[in-house]
TORKOL-339629 format. One record per residue: x, y, z of N, C-alpha, C, CB in turn. Coordinates in steps of 0.02 Angstrom, whole numbers, plus 50000, padded with zeros to 5 digits. Glycine has a CB too. Example, Ala and Ser with C-alpha at 12.3 -4.5 7.8 and 13.67 -1.06 7.14 Angstrom:
[[50660 49716 50390] [50615 49775 50390] [50660 49835 50390] [50565 49776 50452]]
[[50642 49888 50354] [50684 49947 50357] [50645 50002 50394] [50704 49970 50286]]
REM end
This chain:
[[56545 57913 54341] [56509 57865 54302] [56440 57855 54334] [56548 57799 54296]]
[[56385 57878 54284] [56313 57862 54306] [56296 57786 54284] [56258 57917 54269]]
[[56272 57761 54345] [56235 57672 54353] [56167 57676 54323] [56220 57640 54448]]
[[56141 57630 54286] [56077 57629 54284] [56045 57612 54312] [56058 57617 54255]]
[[55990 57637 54354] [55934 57610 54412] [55917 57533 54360] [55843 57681 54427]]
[[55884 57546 54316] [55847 57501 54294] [55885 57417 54297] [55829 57528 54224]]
[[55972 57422 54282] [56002 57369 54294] [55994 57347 54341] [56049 57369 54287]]
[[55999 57256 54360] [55991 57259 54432] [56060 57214 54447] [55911 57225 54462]]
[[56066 57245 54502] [56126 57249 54551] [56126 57160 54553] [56111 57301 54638]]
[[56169 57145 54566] [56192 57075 54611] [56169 57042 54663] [56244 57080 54636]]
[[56164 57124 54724] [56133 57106 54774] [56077 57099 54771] [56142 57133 54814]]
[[56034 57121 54728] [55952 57121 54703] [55937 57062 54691] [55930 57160 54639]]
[[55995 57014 54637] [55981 56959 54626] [55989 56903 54659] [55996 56953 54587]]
[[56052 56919 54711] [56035 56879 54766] [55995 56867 54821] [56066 56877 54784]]
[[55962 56942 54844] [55884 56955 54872] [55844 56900 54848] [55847 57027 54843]]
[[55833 56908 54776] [55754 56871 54730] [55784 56799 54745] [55738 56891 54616]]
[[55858 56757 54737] [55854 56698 54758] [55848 56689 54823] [55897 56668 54739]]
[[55879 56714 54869] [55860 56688 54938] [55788 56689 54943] [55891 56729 54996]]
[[55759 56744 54912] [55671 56751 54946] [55638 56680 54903] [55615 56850 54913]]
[[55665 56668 54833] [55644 56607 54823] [55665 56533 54832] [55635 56613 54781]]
[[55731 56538 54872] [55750 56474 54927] [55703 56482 54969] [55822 56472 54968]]
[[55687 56542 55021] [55632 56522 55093] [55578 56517 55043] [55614 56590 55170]]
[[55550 56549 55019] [55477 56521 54997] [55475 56434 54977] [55452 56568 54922]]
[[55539 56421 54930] [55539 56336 54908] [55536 56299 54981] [55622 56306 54857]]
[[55563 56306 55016] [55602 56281 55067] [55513 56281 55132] [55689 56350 55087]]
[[55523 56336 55137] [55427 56331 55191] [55390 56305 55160] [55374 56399 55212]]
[[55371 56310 55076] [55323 56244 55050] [55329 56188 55059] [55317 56233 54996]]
[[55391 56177 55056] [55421 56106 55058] [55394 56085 55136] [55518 56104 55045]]
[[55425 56105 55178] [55403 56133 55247] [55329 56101 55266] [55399 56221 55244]]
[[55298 56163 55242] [55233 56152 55231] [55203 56088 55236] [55221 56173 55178]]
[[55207 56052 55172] [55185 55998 55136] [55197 55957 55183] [55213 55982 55072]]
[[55254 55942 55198] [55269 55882 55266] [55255 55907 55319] [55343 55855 55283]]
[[55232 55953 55347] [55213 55967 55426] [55132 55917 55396] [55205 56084 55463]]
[[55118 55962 55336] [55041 55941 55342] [55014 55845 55330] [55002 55994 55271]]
[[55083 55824 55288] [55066 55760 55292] [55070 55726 55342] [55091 55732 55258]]
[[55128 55755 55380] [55145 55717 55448] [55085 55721 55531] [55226 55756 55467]]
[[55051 55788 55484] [55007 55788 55556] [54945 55756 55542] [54989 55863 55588]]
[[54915 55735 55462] [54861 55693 55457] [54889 55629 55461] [54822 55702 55398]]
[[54930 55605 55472] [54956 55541 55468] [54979 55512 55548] [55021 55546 55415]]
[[54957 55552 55593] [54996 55538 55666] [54933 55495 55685] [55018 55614 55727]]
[[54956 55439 55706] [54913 55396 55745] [54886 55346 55690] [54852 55438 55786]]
[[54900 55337 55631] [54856 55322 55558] [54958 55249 55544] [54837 55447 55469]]
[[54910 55214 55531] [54949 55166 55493] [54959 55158 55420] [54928 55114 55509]]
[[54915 55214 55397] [54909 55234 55319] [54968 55272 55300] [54843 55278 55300]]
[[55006 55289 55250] [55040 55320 55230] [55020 55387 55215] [55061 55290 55193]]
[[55075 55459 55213] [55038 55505 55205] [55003 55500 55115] [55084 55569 55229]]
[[54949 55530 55085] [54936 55521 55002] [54882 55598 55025] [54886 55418 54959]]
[[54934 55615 54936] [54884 55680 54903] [54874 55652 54839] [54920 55766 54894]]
[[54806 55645 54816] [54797 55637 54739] [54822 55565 54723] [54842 55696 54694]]
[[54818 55526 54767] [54859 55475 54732] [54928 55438 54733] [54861 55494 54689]]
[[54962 55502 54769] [55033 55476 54782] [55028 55457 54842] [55092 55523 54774]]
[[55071 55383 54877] [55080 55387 54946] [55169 55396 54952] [55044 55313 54984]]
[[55170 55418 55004] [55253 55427 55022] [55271 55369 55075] [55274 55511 55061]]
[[55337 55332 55066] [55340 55277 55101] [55425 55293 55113] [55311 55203 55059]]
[[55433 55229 55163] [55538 55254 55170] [55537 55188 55183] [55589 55319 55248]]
[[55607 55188 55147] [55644 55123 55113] [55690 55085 55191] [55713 55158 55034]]
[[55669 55052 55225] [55684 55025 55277] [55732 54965 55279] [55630 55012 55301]]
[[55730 54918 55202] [55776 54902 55195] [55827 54890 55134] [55765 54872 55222]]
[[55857 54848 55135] [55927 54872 55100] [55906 54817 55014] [56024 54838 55167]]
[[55842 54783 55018] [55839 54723 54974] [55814 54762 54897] [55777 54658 55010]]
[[55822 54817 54891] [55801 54855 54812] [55887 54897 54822] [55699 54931 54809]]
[[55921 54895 54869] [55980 54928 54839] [55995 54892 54763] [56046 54920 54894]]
[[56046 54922 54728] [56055 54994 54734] [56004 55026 54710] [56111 55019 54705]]
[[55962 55019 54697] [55905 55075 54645] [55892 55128 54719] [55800 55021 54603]]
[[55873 55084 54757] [55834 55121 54829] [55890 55090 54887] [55730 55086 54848]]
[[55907 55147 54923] [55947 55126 54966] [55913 55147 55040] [56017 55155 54949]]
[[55945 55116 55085] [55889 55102 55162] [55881 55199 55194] [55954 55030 55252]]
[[55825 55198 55197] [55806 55292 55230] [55806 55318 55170] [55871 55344 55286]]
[[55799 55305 55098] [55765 55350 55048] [55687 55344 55038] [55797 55336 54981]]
[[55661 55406 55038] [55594 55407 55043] [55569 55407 54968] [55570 55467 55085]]
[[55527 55379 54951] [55483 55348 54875] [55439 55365 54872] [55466 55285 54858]]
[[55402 55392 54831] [55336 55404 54797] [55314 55351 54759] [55338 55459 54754]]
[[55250 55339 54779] [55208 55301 54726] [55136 55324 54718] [55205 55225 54743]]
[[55157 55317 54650] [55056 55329 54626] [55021 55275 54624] [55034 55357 54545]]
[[54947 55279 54651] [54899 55223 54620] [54905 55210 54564] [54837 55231 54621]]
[[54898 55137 54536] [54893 55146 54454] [54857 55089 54412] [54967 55150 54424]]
[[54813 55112 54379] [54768 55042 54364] [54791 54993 54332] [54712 55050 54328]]
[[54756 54914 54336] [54806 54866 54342] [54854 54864 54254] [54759 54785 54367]]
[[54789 54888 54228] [54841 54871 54150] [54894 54914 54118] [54797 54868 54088]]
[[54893 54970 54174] [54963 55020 54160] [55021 54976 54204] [54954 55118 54197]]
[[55002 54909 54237] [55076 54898 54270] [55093 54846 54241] [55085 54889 54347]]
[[55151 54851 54210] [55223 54809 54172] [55266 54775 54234] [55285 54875 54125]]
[[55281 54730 54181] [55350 54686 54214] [55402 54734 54210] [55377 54612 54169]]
[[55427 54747 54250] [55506 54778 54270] [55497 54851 54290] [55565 54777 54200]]
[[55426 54833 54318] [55388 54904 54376] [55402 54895 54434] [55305 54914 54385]]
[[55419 54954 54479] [55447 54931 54530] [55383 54956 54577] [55526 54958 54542]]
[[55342 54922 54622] [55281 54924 54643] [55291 54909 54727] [55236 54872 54598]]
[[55235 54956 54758] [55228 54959 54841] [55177 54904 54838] [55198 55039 54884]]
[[55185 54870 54880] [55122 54845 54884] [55144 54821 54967] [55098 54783 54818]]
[[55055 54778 55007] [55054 54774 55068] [55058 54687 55084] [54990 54816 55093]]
[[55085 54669 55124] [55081 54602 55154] [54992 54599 55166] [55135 54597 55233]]
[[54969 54561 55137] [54916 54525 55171] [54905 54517 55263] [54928 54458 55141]]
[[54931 54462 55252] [54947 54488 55341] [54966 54518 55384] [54964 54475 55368]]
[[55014 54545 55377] [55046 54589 55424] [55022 54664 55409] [55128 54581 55418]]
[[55001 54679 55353] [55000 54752 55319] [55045 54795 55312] [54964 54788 55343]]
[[55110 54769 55321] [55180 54804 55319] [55189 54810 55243] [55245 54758 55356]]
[[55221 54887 55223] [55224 54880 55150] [55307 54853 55130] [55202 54961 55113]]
[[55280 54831 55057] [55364 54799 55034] [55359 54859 54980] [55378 54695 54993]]
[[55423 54868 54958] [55431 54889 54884] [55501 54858 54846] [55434 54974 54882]]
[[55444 54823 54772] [55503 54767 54757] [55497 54785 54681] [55486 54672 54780]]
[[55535 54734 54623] [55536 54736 54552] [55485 54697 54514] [55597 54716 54533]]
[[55423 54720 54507] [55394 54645 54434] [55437 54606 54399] [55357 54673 54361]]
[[55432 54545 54427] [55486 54506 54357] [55417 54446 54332] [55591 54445 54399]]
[[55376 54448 54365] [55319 54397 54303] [55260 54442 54312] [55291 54294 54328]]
[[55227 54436 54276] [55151 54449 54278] [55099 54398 54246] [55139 54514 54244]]
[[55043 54362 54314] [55004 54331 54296] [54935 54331 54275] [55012 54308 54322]]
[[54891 54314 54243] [54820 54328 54246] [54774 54246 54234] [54803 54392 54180]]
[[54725 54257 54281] [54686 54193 54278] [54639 54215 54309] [54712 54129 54305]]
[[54584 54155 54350] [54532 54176 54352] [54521 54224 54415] [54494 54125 54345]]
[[54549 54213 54442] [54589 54266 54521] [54595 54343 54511] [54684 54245 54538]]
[[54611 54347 54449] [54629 54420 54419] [54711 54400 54420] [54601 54502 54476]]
[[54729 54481 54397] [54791 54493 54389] [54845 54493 54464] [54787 54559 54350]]
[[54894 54451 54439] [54937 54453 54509] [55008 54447 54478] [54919 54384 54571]]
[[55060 54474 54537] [55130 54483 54506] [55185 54437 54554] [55151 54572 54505]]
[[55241 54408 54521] [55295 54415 54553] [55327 54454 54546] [55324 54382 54553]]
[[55368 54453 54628] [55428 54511 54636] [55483 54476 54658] [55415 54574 54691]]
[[55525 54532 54649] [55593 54514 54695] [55632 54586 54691] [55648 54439 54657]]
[[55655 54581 54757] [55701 54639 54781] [55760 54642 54741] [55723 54632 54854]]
[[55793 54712 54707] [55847 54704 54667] [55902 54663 54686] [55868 54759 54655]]
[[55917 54689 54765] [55994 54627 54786] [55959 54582 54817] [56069 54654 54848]]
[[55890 54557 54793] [55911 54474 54824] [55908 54421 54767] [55850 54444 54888]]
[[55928 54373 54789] [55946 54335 54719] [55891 54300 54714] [56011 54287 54714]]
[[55834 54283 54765] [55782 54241 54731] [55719 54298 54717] [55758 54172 54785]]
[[55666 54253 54694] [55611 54297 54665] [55578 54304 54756] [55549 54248 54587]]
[[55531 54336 54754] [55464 54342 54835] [55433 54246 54818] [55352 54441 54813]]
[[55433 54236 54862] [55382 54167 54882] [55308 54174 54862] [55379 54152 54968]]
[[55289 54209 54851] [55203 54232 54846] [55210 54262 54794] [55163 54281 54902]]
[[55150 54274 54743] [55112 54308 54717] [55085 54369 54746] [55075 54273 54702]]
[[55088 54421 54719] [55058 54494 54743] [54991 54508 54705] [55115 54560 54725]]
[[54931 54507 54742] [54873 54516 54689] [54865 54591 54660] [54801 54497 54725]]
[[54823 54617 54626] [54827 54690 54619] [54787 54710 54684] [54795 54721 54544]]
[[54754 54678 54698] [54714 54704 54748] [54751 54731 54813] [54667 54654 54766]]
[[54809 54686 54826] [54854 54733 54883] [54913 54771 54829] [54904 54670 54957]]
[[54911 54800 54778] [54961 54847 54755] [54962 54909 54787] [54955 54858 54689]]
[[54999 54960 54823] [54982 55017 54851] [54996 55072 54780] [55030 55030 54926]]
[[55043 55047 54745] [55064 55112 54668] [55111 55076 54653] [55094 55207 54678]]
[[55116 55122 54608] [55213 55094 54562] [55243 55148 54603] [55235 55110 54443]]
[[55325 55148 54595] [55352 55203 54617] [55333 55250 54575] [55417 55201 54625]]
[[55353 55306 54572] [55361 55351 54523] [55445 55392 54531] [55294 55403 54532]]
[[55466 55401 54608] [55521 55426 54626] [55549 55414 54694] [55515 55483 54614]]
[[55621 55425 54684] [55627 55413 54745] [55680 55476 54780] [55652 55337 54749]]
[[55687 55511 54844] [55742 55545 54865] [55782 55500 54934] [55714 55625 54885]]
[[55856 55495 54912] [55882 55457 54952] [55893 55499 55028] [55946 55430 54915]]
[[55893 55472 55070] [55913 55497 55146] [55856 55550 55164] [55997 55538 55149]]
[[55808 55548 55135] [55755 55590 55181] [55710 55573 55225] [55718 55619 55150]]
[[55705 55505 55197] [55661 55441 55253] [55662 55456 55332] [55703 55355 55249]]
[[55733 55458 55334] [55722 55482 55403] [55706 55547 55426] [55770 55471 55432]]
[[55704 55583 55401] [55661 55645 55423] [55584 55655 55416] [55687 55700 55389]]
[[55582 55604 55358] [55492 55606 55349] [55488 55535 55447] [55449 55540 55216]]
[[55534 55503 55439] [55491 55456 55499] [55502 55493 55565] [55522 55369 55510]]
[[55546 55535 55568] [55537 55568 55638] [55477 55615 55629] [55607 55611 55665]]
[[55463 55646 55577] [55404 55716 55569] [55342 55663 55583] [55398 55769 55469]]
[[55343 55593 55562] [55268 55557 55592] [55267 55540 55639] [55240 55504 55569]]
[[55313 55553 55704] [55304 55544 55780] [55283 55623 55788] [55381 55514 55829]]
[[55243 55629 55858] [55216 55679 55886] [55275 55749 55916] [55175 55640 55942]]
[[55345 55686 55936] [55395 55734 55958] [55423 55780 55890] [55459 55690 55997]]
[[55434 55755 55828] [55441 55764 55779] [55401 55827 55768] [55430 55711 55748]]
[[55320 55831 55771] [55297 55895 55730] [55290 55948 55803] [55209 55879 55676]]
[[55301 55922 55855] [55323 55987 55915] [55370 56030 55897] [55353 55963 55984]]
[[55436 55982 55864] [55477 56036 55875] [55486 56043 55805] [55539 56028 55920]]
[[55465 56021 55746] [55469 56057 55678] [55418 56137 55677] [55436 55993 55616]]
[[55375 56135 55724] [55325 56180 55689] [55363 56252 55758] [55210 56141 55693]]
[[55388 56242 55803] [55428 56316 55820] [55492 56325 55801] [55436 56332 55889]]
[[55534 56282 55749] [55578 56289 55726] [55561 56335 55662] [55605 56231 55723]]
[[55528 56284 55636] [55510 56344 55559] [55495 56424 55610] [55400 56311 55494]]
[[55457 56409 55644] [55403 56487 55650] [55484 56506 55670] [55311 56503 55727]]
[[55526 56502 55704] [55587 56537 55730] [55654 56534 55692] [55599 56511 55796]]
[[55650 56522 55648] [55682 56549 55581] [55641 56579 55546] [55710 56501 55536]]
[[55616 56583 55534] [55560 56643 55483] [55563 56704 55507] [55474 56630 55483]]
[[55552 56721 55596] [55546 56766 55631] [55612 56795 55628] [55519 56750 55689]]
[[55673 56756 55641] [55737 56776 55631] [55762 56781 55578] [55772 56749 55656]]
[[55741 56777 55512] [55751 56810 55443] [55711 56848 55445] [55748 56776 55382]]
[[55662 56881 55443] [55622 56932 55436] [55639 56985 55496] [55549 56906 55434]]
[[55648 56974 55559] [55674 57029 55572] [55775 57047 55552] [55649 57030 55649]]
[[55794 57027 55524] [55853 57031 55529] [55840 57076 55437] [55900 56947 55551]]
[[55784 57047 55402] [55777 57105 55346] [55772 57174 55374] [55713 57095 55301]]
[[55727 57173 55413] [55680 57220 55467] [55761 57278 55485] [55635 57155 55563]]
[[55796 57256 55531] [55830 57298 55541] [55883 57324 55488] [55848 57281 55590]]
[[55895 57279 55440] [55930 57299 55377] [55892 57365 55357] [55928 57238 55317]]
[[55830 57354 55343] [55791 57400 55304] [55799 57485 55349] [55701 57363 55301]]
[[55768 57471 55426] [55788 57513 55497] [55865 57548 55483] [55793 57451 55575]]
[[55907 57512 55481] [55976 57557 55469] [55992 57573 55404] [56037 57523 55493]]
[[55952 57554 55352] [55973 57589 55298] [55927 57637 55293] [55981 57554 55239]]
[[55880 57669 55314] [55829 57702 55316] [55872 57779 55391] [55751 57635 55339]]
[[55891 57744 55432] [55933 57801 55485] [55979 57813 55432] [55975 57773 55567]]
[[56019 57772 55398] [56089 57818 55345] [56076 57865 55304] [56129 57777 55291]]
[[56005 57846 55283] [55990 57900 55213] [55971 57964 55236] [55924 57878 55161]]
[[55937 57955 55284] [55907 58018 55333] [55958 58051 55367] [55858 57994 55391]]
[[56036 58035 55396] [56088 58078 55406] [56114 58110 55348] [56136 58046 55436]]
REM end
């Protein structure tokens, strides 16, 4: 029984996904080495375009956000934000960020300002949030990555992320390397 070249094998197709797991996987990679290394020493959050990335530290938006899920938020101008937006914004004083629920929205001569409250707590925030300290709305959140984005923003963190990647890469690529090496000695016996 003659095979057709042109079909492709199984193993071909599992080739094209693994090569497009490491490629997803080093972007991904990527992206957080690079946020984490403009962000070392910076009390700013890492932001591309608009989004900042933040981690959920505590437990007062469970269940929506649970403690070490990391969140996205976009900037967003004030009249795209609704009541029952769930919004970063910064303490005035302290500059520590919260991320809580709109349940009022006010306007007067101050401008626009919001109450919040954290999903599990039962009262509303004590303060008013102006827009002026809003950091974004969410847009998303991934649970349990927080902590890997907060170790990659310590210094020990991107030491040993950036020879780990390079030493898995090196050890998949040569381990193609000699695949290719001994199937290349078989054909030639």
């Amino acid at each position: 029984m003659e095979i057709d070249k042109k079909t492709p094998t199984i193993k071909t197709l599992l080739n094209i996904v693994e090569n497009i797991i490491i490629i997803f996987l080093l972007l991904i990679t990527v992206i957080l080495s690079y946020l984490a290394i403009c962000n070392i020493g910076k009390d700013k959050p890492p932001s591309v375009m608009g989004y900042s990335i933040y981690i959920v530290l505590s437990g007062s938006m469970n269940p929506s956000f649970d403690t070490g899920s990391l969140i996205v938020s976009k900037s967003t101008p004030v009249e795209d934000i609704k009541v029952k937006d769930v919004i970063t914004f910064k303490d005035s004083k302290s500059e520590d960020a919260t991320t809580h629920r709109i349940v009022e929205i006010k306007e007067d001569d101050n401008g626009v300002s919001y109450i919040t409250k954290g999903d599990a707590n039962e009262v509303n925030d004590p303060k008013y949030v102006p827009y002026e300290d809003v950091l974004g709305v969410v847009k998303m959140s991934i649970p349990k990555v927080g902590g890997g984005m907060k170790f990659l923003n310590e210094k020990i963190g991107v030491y040993i992320l950036a020879p780990l990647i390079g030493g898995i890469l090196i050890i998949h690529e040569s381990i193609k390397i000699i695949k290719v090496i001994k199937k290349d000695k078989s054909f030639k016996e």
